[in-house]
N, C-alpha and C positions, 0 to 999 in steps of 0.2 A: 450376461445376466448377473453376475457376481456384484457389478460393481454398480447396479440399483441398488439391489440389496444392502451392499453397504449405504449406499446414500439414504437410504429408508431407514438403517440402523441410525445413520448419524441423526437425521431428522426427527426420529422419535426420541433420540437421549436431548437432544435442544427441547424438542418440546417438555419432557420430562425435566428438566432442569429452570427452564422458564415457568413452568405452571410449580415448584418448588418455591422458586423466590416468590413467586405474587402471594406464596399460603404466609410464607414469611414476614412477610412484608403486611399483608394484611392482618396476619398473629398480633404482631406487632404494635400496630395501628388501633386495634381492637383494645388492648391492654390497655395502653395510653387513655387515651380517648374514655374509656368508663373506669378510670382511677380517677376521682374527681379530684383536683389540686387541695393542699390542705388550707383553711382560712387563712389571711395575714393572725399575727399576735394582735390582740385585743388589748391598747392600751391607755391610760388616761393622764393627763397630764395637768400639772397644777402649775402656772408660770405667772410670773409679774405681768401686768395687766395696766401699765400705765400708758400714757395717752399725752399729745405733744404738750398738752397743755396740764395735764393732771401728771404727778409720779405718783406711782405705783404705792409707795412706801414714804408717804408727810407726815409732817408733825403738824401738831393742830394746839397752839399755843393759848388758845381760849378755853381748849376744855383739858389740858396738859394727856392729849393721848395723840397716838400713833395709828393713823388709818392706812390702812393695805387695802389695795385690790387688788384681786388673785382670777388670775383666769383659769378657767376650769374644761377642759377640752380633750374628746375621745369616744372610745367606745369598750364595752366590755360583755360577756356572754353572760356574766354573772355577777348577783350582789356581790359589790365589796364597800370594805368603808376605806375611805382615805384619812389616814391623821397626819394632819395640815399642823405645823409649828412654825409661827411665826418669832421671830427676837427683833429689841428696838435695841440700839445701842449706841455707849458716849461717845465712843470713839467710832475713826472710820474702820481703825482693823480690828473690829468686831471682836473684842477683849474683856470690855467692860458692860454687862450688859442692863438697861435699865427698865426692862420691861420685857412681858412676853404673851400669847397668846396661844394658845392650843382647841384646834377645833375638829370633831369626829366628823364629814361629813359623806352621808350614805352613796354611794352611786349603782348604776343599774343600766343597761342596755348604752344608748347613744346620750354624749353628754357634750354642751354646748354653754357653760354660764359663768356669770360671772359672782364671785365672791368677796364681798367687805367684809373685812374685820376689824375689830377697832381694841388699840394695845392702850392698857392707864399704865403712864412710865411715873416711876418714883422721882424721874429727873430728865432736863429734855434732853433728846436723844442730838447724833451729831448730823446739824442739817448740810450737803454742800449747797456750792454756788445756783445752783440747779432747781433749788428745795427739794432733793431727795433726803430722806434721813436713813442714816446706816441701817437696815436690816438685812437678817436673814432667813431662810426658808428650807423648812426640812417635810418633805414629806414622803410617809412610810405607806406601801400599800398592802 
């Protein structure tokens, strides 16, 4: 008779110790699962937006200014402005510079566009082979 007994002992500590891990395990599970993950970072982006046939950053010798197109691309939870600084310049290492543009513009929620700006250079700027003309781009958010 002793040695049911034990086997009944052992058999109620396994069940005891298996119905332990499932509450674990299920603890667990439960935590996880209704911690909702935190959103990606909400970010927006302002990049050269040229095209095989257009760059992004030309001189336009007929009206002596400097067109940019800027692409505009992201998403955010909230009003912010973007200040967009464009520079046109003589040289290619960006030294000398002969024009510039600065623009506020608002963003909000899902953002998908495109932006021209157009720079009056006191002198024209340096074109390569390419017709790109030296500029650059600073934007603060």
């Amino acid at each position: 008779m002793r040695p049911a007994r034990g086997r009944h002992h052992r058999v109620a500590l396994a069940l005891a110790a298996a119905v332990t891990m499932l509450g674990i395990v299920g603890l667990v599970l439960a935590f996880t699962s209704s911690t909702p993950a935190p959103p990606p970072p909400q970010e927006v982006s302002v990049t050269w937006a040229a095209t095989e046939d257009l760059p992004a950053c030309r001189y336009d010798e007929t009206t002596d200014t400097v067109v940019v197109t800027l692409a505009v691309v992201g998403a955010t939870d909230e009003r912010r402005i973007l200040d967009i600084t464009v520079t046109a310049y003589a040289d290619e290492n960006t030294s000398v510079a002969v024009g510039s543009v600065a623009s506020a513009l608002p963003v909000a929620g899902s953002v998908d566009t495109t932006l021209t700006l157009t720079i009056d250079v006191r002198r024209p700027p340096h074109v390569d082979i390419d017709g790109v003309a030296a500029c650059s781009l600073d934007v603060r958010q």
